[in-house]
N, C-alpha and C positions, 0 to 999 in steps of 0.2 A: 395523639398524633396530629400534627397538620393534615391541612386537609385543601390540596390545590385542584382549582377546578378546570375544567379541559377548557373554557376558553383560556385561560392563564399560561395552560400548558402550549397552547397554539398560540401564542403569541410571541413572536421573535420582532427582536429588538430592530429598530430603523438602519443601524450599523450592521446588522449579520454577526453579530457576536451573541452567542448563547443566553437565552433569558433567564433572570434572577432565578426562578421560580426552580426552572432546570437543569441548569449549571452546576449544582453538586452531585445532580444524579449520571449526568454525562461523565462529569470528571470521577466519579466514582469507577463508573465502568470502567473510562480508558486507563485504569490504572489495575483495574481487574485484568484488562486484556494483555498490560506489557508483564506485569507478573508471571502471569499465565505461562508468556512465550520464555520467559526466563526456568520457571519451575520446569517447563515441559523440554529444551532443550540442556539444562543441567541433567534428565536423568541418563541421556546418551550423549557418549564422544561424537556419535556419526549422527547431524542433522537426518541423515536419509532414515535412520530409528525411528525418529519421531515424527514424521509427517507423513503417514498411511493416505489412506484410496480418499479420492472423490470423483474424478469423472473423468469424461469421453475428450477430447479433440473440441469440439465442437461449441461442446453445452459451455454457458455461458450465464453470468450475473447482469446483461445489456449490452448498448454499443459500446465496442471495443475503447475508438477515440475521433470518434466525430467530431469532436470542437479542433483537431488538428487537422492542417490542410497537406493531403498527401501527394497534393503537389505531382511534381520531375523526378523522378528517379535520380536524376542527374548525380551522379560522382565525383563530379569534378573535384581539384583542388583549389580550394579559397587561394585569390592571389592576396599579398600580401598587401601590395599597395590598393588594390580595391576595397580592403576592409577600411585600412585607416580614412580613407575617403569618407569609408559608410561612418566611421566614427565620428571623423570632422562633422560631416551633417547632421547627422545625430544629438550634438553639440558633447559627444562623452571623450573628457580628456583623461586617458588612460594606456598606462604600457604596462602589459600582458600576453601572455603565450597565443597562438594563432585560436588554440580549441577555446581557452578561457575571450577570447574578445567577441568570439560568435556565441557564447552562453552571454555576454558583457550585452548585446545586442535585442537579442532574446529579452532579457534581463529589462531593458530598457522599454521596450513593448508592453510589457505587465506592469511596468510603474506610470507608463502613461496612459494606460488603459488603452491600447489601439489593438483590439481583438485581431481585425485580419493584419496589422503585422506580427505578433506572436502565434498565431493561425500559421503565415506564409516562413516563419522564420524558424520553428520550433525543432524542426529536423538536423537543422542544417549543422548542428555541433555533430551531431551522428553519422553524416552520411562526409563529414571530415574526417573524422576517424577511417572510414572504412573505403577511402580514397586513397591512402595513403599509407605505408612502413607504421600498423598500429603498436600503439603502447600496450606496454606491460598493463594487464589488472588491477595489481596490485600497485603499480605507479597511479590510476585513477583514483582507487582509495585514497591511496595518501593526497592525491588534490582531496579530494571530496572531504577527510577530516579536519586539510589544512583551513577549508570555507567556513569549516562550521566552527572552526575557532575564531575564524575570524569573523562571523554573526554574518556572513555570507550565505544564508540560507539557501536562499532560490537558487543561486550559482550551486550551490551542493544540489539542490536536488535535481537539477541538470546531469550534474556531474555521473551520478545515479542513476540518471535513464541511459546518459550513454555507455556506462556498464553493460545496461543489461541489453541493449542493442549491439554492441560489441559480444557480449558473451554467445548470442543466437549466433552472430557472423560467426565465429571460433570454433563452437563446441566441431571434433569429429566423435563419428558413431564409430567406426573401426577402423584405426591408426597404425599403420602400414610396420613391419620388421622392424626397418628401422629407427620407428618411433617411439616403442614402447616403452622407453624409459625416460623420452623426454616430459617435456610439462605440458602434457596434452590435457585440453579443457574436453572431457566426455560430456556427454549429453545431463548426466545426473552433476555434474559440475557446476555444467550453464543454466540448469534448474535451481539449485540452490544459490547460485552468483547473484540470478537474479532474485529470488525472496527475497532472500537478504538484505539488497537494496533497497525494496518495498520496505520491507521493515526499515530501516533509515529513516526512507521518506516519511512513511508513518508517524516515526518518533519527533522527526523535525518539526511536521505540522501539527502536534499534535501537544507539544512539549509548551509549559507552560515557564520555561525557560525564556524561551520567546517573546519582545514586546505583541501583545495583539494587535495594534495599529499595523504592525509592518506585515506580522501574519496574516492577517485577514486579507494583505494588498496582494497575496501571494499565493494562498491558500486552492481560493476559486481557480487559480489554474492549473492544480494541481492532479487533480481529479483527471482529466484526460492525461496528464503524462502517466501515472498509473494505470490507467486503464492501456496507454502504448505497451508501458513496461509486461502487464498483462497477457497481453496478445503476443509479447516475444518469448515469453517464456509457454503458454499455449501452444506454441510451432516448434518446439524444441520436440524432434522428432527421438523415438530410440530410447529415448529417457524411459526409467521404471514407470509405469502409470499411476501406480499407485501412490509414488512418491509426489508428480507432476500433480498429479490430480487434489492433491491435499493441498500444496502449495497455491491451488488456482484458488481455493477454498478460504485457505488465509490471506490470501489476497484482497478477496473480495470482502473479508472481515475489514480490513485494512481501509479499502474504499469507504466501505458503509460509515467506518467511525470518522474517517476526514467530512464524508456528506454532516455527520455530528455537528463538526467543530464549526458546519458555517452554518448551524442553526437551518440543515436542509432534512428536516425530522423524515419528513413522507419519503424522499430519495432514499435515505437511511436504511427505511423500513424495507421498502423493495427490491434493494439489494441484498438484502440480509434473507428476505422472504423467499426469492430467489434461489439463493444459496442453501438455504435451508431444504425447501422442497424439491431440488435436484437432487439432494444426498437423501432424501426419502421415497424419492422414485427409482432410484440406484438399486440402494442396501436395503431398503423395507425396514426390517426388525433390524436387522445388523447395521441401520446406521446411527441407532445410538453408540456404539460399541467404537464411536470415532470418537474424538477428543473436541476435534473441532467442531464434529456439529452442535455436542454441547455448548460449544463457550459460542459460537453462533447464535443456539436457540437462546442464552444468556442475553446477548447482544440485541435478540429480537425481540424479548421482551422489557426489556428499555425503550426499542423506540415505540414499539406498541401504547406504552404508556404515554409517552412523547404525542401524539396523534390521537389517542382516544380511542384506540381499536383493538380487535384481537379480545386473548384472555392472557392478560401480560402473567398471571400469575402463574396456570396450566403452564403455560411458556415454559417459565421460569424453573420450575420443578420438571419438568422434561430436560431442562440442559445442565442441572442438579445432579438427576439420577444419571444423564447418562454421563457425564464427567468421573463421576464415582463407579462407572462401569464398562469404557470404553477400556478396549483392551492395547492399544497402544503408546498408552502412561504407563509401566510395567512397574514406576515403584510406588509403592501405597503413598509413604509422605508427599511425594509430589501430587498424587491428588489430593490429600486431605488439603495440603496447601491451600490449594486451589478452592477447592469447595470451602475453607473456611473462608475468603476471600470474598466467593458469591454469594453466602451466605448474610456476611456483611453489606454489602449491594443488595439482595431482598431486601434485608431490613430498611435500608434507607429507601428502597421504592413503594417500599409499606407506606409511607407516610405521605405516597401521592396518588395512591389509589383507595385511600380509606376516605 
């Protein structure tokens, strides 16, 4: 077996792109984890099957989204001839819908690297929506797929946040006589509206579809929109807890593996460690008996290796047994899947701890 040594492994590349050394063991992972969410949502119709307990309101993986500036409440509605202004100076020649020209701006901010304008502007697609006669859901979708065909990344994962910023405004908890057969967004709605999207954003940054030049210019700000996305679906009141709480769970799986993709091992780790030890102060014994905290402890003993710390291998065999013993994977093959899967990921992490 090879045999990498931890300064090797602590060393990241001057670009922020994954070092030689552990770039196949990352990408091994994240391709254990989309699996994962595949196997685990094919064995039920209803997402809410498969995404059981993890915590309270409160508890949390860190700051929500610190690097965003939350600013004015302010609602107003963008005039129209004041964007194209912001756009002339901007120097962006482009015609585009009113929500796509303030993600177009946004957009602009993170390719020029100007923190506090994407800081001071990062809302402002969201708090248009919710100024205004909102759109359908499902019409943002279709923006958000139509970007990602068109290698419009970043504008997707805008598109994304204002989902699930839209879905918190929407959701009601008890919808009146005469509502109850329209297309009311409930609280376990706007719970899963928003994962959902994480998972998107996830795949997008994560997707080695993607040139990494443009990823990488895009990536580092990604992280706080996840973390907003986070905090909206946290506040989604009424919602099953158990479901809400799993979701915050994979959520924060979600973060830890974008901290991966920018070569931020230690951040990785501490989110994941995090996450880990709140589902063990929860459930005690019963929180192996979760899916996620498996494929969590899975996750933590990757970056453990990544860092030099921990017992990646105890780890690893802790999120082993409990994937093969949690009880809300209800069909066996979907876990053998899965376990064969990490199985294969041991093996390749054998060859950086021997």
């Amino acid at each position: 077996m090879a045999t990498v040594t931890e300064e090797n492994l602590l060393h990241n590349c001057d670009d922020g792109t994954l070092n030689s050394n552990f770039q196949r063991l990352f990408r091994a992972l994240v391709d254990v984890v989309e699996k994962s969410r595949n196997e685990v949502r094919a064995t039920s119709q209803d997402d809410n099957k498969t995404l059981p307990e993890l915590g309270s309101d409160s508890e949390g993986g860190g700051s929500s989204d610190e690097d965003i500036d939350h600013g004015s409440s302010d609602l107003r509605v963008e005039a129209v001839e004041d964007l194209n202004k912001e756009l002339k100076s901007l120097e962006i020649d482009e015609q585009v819908s009113t929500l796509e020209t303030l993600i177009v701006i946004v957009e602009y901010y993170v390719k020029s690297g100007d923190v506090e304008g994407f800081r001071k502007n990062i809302r402002r697609p969201d708090n248009f929506l919710l100024s205004r006669p909102r759109p359908k859901i499902s019409d943002l979708k279709t923006m958000a797929e139509n970007m990602e065909h068109q290698k419009l990344i970043f504008r997707a994962v805008m598109v994304h946040k204002a989902i699930a910023a839209l879905l918190k405004y929407e959701y009601k908890h008890k919808p009146d006589q005469h509502h109850q057969q329209a297309n009311i967004v409930t609280p376990n709605d706007a719970v899963s509206g928003i994962i959902m999207s994480m998972v998107k954003v996830f795949h997008l940054c994560v997707s080695t579809e993607n040139d990494d030049i443009e990823r990488n210019s895009y990536v580092i700000h990604v992280i706080p929109i996840l973390y907003d996305m986070l905090t909206n679906l946290r506040e989604i009141r009424h919602a099953n807890r158990k479901y809400r709480a799993d979701c915050e769970a994979w959520g924060l799986l979600f973060i830890a593996l974008v901290h991966g993709t920018l070569a931020e091992y230690i951040e990785m780790q501490n989110v994941l460690d995090t996450s880990v030890n709140a589902m063990m102060r929860r459930f005690k014994k019963k929180s192996s008996k979760h899916f996620i905290y498996g494929l969590s402890c899975v996750a933590l003993a990757i970056a453990e290796v990544s860092v030099g710390g921990g017992n990646p291998s105890e780890m690893m065999n802790s999120g082993v047994k409990s994937i093969q013993e949690c009880a809300d994977v209800p069909i066996w093959d979907a876990k053998v899947n899965v376990v064969n899967e990490v199985r294969k990921l041991s093996d390749i992490m054998g060859d950086y701890i021997s």
